[in-house]
VEXZAPA-977837 format. One line per 5 residues: for each residue x, y, z of C-alpha. Coordinates in steps of 0.02 Angstrom, whole numbers. Example, Ala and Ser with C-alpha at 12.3 -4.5 7.8 and 13.67 -1.06 7.14 Angstrom:
615,-225,390; 684,-53,357;
This chain:
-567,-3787,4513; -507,-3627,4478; -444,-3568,4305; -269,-3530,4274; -254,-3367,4203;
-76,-3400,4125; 5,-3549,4028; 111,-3684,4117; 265,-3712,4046; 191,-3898,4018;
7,-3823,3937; 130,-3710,3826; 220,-3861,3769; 37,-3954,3735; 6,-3801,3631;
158,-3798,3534; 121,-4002,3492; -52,-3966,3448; -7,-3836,3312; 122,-3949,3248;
4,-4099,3230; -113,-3966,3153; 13,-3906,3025; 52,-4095,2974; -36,-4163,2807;
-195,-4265,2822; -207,-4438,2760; -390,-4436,2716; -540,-4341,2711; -533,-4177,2720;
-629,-3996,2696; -572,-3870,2574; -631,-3713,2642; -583,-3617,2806; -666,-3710,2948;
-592,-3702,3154; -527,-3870,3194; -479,-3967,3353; -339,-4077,3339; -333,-4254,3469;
-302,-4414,3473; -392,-4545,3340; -479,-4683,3470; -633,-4766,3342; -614,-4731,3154;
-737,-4667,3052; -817,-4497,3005; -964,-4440,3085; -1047,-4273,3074; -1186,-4222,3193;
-1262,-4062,3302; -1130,-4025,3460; -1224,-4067,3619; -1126,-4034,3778; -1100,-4173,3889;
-1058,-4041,4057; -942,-4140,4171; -1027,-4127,4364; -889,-4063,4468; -925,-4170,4628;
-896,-4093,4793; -967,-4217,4913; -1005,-4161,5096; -938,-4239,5234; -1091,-4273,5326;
-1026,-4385,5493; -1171,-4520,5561; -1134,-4673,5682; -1019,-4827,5615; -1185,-4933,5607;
-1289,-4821,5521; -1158,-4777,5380; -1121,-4954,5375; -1293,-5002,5339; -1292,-4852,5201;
-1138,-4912,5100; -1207,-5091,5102; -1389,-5048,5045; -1311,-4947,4917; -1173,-5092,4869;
-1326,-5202,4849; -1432,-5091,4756; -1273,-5045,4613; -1253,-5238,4620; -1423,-5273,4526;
-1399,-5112,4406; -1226,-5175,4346; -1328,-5350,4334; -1449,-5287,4215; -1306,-5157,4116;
-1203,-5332,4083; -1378,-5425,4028; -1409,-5252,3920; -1216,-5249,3853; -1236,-5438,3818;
-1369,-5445,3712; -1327,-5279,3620; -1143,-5304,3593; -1090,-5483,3638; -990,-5558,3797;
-827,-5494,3752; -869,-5326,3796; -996,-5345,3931; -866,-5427,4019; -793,-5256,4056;
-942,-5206,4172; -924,-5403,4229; -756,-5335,4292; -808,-5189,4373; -939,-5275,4482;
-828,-5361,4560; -736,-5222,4610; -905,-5187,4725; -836,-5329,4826; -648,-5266,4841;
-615,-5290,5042; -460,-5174,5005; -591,-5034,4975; -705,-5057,5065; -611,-5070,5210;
-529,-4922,5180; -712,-4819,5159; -734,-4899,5351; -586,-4846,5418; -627,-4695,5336;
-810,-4678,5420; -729,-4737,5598; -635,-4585,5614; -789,-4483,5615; -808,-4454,5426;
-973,-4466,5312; -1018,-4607,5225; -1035,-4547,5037; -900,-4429,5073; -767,-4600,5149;
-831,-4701,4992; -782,-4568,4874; -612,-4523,4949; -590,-4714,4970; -629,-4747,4786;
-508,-4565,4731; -369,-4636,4836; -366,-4800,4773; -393,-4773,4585; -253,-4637,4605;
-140,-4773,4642; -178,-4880,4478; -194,-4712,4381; -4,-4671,4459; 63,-4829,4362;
57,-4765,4199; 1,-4927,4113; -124,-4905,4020; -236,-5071,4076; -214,-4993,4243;
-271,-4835,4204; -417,-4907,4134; -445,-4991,4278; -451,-4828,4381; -562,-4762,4273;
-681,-4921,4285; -658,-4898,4471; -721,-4708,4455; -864,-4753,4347; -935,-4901,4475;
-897,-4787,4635; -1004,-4648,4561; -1142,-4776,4523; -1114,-4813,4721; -1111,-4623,4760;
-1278,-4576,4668; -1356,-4713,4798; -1293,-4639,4923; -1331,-4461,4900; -1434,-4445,4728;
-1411,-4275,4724; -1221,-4325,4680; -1294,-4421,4495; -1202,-4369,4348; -1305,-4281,4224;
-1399,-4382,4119; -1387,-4430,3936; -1580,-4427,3911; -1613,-4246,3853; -1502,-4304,3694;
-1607,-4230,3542; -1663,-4346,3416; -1557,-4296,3293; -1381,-4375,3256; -1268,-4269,3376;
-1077,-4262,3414; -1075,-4293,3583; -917,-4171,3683; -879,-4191,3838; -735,-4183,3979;
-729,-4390,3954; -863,-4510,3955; -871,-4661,4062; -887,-4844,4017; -1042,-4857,4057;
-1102,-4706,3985; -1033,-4767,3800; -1115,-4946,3829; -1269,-4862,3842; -1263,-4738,3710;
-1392,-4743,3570; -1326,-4744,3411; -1486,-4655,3311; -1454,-4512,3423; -1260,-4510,3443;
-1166,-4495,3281; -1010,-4466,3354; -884,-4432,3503; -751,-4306,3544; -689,-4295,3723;
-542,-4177,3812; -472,-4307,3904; -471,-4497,3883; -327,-4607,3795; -365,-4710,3622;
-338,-4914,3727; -468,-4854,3856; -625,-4957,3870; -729,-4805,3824; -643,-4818,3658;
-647,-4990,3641; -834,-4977,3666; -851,-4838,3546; -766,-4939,3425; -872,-5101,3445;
-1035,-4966,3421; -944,-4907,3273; -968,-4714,3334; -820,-4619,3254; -721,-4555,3407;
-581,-4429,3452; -493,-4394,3630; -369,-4295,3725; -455,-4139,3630; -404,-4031,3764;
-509,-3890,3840; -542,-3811,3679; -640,-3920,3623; -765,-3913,3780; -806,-3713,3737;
-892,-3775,3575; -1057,-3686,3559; -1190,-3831,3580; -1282,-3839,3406; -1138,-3832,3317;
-1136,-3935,3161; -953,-4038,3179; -853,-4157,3083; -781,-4300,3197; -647,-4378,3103;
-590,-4557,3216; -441,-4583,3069; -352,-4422,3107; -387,-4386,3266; -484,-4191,3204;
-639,-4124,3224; -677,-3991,3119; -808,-3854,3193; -955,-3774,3073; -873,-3833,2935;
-919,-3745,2749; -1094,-3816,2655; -972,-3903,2531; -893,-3962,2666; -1016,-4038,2733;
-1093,-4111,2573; -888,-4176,2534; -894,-4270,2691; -1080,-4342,2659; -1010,-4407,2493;
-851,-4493,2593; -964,-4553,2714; -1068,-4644,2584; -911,-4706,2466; -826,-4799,2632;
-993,-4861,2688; -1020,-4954,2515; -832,-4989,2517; -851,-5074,2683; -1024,-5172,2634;
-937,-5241,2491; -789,-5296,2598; -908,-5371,2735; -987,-5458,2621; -820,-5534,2541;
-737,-5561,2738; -773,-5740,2748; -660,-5789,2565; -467,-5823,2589; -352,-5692,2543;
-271,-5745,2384; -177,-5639,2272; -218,-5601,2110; -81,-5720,2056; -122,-5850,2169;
-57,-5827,2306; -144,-5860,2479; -102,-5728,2663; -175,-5833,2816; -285,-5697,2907;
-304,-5697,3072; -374,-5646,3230; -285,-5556,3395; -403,-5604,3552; -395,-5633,3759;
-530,-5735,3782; -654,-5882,3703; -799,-5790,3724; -712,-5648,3564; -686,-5801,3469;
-856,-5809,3408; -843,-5630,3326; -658,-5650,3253; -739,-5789,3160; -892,-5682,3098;
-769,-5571,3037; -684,-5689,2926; -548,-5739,3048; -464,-5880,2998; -394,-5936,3168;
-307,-5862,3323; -132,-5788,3267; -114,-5709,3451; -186,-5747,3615; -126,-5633,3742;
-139,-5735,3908; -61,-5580,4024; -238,-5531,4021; -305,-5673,4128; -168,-5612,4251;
-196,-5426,4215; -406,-5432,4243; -418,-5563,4362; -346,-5480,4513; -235,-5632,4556;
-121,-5778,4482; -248,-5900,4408; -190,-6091,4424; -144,-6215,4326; -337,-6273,4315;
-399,-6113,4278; -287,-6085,4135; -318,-6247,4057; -521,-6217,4072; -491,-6067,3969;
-346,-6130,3860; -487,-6292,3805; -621,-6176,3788; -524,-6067,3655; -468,-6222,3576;
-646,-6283,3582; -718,-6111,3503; -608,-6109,3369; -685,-6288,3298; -532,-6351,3212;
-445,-6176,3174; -262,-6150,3241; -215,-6063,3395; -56,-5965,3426; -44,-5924,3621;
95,-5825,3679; 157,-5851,3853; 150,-5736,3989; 209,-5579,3917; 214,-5466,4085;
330,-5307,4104; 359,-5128,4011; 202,-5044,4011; 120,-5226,4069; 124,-5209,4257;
25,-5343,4379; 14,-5284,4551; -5,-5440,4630; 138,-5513,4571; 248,-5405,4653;
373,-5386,4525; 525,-5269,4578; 517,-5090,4527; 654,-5053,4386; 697,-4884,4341;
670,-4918,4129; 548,-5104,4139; 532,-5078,3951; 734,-5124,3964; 730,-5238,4117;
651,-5406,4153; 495,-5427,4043; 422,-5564,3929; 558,-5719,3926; 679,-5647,4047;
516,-5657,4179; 491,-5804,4134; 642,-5902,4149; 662,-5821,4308; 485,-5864,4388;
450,-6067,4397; 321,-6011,4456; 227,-5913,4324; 302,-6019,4177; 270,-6235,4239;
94,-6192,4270; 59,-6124,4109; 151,-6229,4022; 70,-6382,4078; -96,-6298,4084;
-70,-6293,3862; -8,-6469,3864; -132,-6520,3959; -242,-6436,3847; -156,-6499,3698;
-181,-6662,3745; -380,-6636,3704; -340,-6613,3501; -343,-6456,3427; -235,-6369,3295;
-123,-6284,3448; 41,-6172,3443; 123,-6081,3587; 230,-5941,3583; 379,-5850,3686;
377,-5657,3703; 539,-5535,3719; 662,-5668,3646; 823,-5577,3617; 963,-5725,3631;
937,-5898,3569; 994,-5989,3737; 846,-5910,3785; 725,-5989,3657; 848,-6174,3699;
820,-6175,3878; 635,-6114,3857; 608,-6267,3717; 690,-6396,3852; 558,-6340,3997;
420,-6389,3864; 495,-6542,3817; 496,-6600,3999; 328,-6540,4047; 275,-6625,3895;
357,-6782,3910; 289,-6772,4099; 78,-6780,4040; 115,-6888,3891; 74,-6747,3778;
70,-6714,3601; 234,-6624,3532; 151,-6425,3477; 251,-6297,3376; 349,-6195,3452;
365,-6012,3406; 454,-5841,3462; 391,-5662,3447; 519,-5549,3366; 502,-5387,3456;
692,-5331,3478; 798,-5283,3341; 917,-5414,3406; 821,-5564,3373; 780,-5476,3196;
956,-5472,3155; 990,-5650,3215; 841,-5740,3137; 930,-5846,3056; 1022,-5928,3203;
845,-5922,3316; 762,-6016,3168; 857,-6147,3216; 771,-6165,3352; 595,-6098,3331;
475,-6184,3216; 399,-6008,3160; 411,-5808,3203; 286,-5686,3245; 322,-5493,3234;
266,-5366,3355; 267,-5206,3253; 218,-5123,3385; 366,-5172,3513; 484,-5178,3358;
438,-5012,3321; 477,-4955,3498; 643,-5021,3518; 700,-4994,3328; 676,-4816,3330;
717,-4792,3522; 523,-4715,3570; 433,-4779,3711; 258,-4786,3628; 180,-4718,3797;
284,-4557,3787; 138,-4418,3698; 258,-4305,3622; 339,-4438,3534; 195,-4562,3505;
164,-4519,3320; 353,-4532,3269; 335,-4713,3315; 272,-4749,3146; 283,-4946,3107;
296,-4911,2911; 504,-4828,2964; 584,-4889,2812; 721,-4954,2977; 568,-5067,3048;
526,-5136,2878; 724,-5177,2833; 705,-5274,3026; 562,-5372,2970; 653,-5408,2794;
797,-5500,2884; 685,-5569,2987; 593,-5660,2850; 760,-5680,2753; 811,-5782,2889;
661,-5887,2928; 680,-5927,2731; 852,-6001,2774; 781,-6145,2871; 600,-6155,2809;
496,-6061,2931; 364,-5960,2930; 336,-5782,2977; 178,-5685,3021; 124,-5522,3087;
30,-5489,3251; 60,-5307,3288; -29,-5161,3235; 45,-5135,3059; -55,-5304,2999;
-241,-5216,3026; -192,-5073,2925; -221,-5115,2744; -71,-5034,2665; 48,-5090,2794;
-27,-5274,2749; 19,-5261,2573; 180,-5198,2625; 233,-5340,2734; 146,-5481,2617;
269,-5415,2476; 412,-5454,2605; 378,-5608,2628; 244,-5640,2774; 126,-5777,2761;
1,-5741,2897; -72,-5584,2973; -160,-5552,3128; -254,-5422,3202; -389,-5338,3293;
-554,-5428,3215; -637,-5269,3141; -480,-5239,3011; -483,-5405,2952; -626,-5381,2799;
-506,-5225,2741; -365,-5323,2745; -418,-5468,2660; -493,-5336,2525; -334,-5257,2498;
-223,-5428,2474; -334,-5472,2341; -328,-5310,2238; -123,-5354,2197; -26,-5483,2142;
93,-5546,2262; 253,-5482,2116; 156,-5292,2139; 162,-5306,2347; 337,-5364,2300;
403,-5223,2207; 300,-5104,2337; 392,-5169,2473; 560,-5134,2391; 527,-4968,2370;
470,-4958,2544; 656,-5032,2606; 729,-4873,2509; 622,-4758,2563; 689,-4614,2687;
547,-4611,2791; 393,-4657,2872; 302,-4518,2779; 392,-4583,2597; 316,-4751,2625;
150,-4704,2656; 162,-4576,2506; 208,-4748,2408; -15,-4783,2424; -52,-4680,2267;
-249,-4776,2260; -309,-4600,2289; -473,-4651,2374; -561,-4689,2538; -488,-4835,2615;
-507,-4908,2805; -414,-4803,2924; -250,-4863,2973; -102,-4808,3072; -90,-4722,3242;
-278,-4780,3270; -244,-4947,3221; -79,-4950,3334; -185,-4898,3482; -332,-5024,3432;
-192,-5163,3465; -72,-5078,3571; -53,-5225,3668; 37,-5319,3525;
């Protein structure tokens, strides 16, 4: 691809942004003297500081190389095959090095070897007389494009999965088509730049020899980020094409909490960042060794903490982590990564299993929550010009019979096996909507003889904030979404980049939402917790236990930090912090209100991406 010798009235506007985001204060580490610096997006937290070694991205141009329909065919099967038993042993490898939960991300793209959509289309491809490696590839381009087109980010990610098995495919077919390799990497701790790593590539990454990550392109919910955050490798993306001219050797500072990466930084610099390095490692030791205690106040006062997961098989590690239950099960993921509607006994299998895994601990799954930036293909849902405003979460559901009996009966039927078991309705704005909603699970229950289960609402609109105390009425607890809250408080659609850091969940207008939220749940004697991204980040925790929560949930990494925090205060202190925070003018003002002037766990716009899904 050629290089554009002038700006785009779109790259000059990426400019503009990045100077501003440069010129904004930094919460955190960082260097005193002059030093260049690269401004991103924060994907895995952290500061890392390492050697640049150039990752060059292979710019494939694959020849179209025609041979006859049985010959090709034979090709793209052999090679199908052969990938087949190398994503076999990477999901054995991933398994044993990082745990189910996020091997089951190459378990995904596996079966996307066996897609009949693409590989018919590669076929169709080869009968009109193209080459084999060059019909897979165009087959593969053409059908990741459309997921990629979407703009939802568990789409995207599946079109970048899709890329990353069809090159795997592609280096069988033509090896000279491999991507470069990440063997040469120098035994010393580098920060790894490149154009934007694959899946794959970060599974495999050795952590003696890659300190950190800093990509141009790439979004913070991808699974290369998720990845780099299980690995605990400090990363930044969406660094832009700067950051690819970096001079390989270059000693760098990756810092994951700001989303910067500063280039040959001063000696004193350097040694300032060492001594940060080494103040949140101990900081963190002493907090993972403290995860599995309650989170009681200093006066007394206990915060249930617990964990946001999809599946049984993260249960396992939520618990490690001092998780103290499930406080969100998202089950739009068993519709979003199977590729289909899964039944009634397929839900229930996996509904028992978490119920199983979690020994005796409570469960909180919310319903179906499909729409906004939450798309499933094979549902067919009707395009709508704003879906953030349209038919998503309860609306879909009362709607669709279809999606909602079969779940519902899948948890009763679950329910029925014991097990500390709550479920939960998304997008609730009215309360006939919560009414008729509660009557459908009265009937299915009364229909399988089934224990009566609580039944909560998410409050994710500012209208159900404002009428809490009416929908308490009807719901036996409330669980905020910060991050949808957030969204529709302050009018920012979280997916929109120029405006994705305004859509700070500390706005003293989100707080006041979640304060007459809790005001009235107190009016009829319910409880409220947290389950968006403000509950990982340790100030924002403190913030919304002094307003009255009672139980926090969150990715499973935050949860030592948080439980660390809640104990440092007594539950008056988080109370007078959170008034302030009500008055406050702005997002900025609140977090200025966290005077403990040292290093803490990061928190903010990468914990908002860590559980965007919220």
């Amino acid at each position: 691809m050629r290089t554009a010798r002038s700006l785009s009235a779109r790259e000059k506007r990426d400019a503009e942004r990045a100077e501003e985001k440069a010129a904004a204060p930094i919460h955190g580490w960082k260097p005193e003297h002059e030093a260049e610096m690269v401004t991103g997006v924060a994907a895995s937290p952290g500061l890392a500081i390492g050697t640049v070694h150039v990752l060059a991205a292979a710019e494939l141009d694959v020849p179209d190389t025609p041979v006859d329909l049985v010959t090709g065919g034979a090709e793209l099967d052999a090679a199908l095959g052969t990938t087949r038993a190398h994503m076999k042993a990477l999901i054995d490898d991933t398994t044993r090095r990082l745990g189910a939960g996020d091997a089951a991300i190459f378990t995904a793209q596996a079966e996307l070897l066996d897609d009949t959509d693409l590989i018919t289309l590669a076929c169709q491809m080869m009968v009109e007389g193209h080459g084999v490696a060059w019909s897979w590839h165009n087959a593969v381009e053409r059908i990741a494009g459309r997921f990629a087109a979407l703009g939802n980010p568990v789409l995207a990610a599946r079109a970048a999965d899709l890329r990353d098995v069809g090159r795997r495919v592609l280096a069988q077919l033509d090896p000279s088509l491999s991507n470069g390799s990440l063997a040469d990497l120098p035994d010393t701790p580098v920060i790894l730049v490149a154009s934007d790593l694959s899946p794959s590539d970060t599974a495999t990454l050795d952590t003696e020899r890659v300190a950190g990550i800093a990509t141009a392109l790439g979004g913070p919910t991808s699974h290369s980020a998720i990845l780099a955050r299980t690995l605990g490798l400090p990363s930044v993306v969406a660094g832009g094409a700067k950051l690819l001219a970096t001079r390989p050797g270059t000693t760098a500072i990756v810092d994951g909490d700001s989303g910067r990466i500063w280039i040959d930084p001063a000696a004193q610099d350097l040694q300032s960042a060492r001594d940060w390095i080494a103040k949140l490692d101990r900081q963190r030791a002493a907090q993972e060794a403290e995860r599995g205690k309650p989170a009681i106040t200093s006066d007394g006062v206990r915060i249930e903490v617990s964990a946001n997961v999809n599946r049984p098989d993260q249960v396992s590690f939520a618990m490690t982590q001092g998780g103290e239950g499930v406080g969100l099960m998202r089950t739009e993921f068993l519709f979003l990564e199977a590729g289909e509607t899964p039944d009634e006994d397929a839900q229930y299998g996996i509904y028992r299993a978490m119920i199983d895994a979690l020994d005796g601990r409570p469960l909180i799954v919310r319903a179906l929550d499909i729409g906004g930036d939450k798309q499933v293909p094979h549902l067919a849902l009707p395009q709508e010009e704003n879906p953030f405003l349209g038919v998503r979460g309860a609306r879909l559901l009362l709607r669709r019979p279809d999606l909602l009996d079969p779940q519902l009966r899948a948890l009763y039927r679950a329910a029925k096996g014991g097990g500390p078991l709550s479920i939960m309705f998304p997008m609730i704005t009215s309360a006939w909507e919560l009414i008729r909603l509660r009557a459908r699970c009265e009937e299915i229950r009364a229909e399988l003889n089934a224990p009566a289960v609580p039944i909560g609402i998410m409050i994710e609109v500012p209208a159900a904030a404002v009428q809490a105390r009416v929908l308490a009425e009807h719901a036996d607890f409330f669980s905020v979404g910060t991050n949808d809250l957030t969204q529709y408080a302050l009018a920012i659609d979280r997916q929109n980049p120029e405006l994705a850091s305004e859509a700070d969940s500390l706005h003293p207008a989100v707080l006041n939402l979640i304060a007459t939220c809790v005001e009235g749940a107190r009016a009829h004697g319910r409880w409220v917790g947290v389950c968006g991204g403000l509950a990982g980040d340790p100030f924002g925790a403190a913030i919304l236990a002094g307003l009255g929560v009672t139980e926090l949930s969150m990715t499973p990494r935050d949860i030592p930090a948080v439980k660390a925090r809640l104990r440092t205060s007594s539950l008056a202190d988080l109370e007078t912090l959170a008034g302030h925070a009500l008055h406050a003018a702005s997002a900025d003002d609140v977090r200025a209100l966290d005077r403990k002037g040292s290093p803490t766990e990061p928190h903010g716009a990468a914990n908002e991406a860590q559980d965007a899904t919220a």
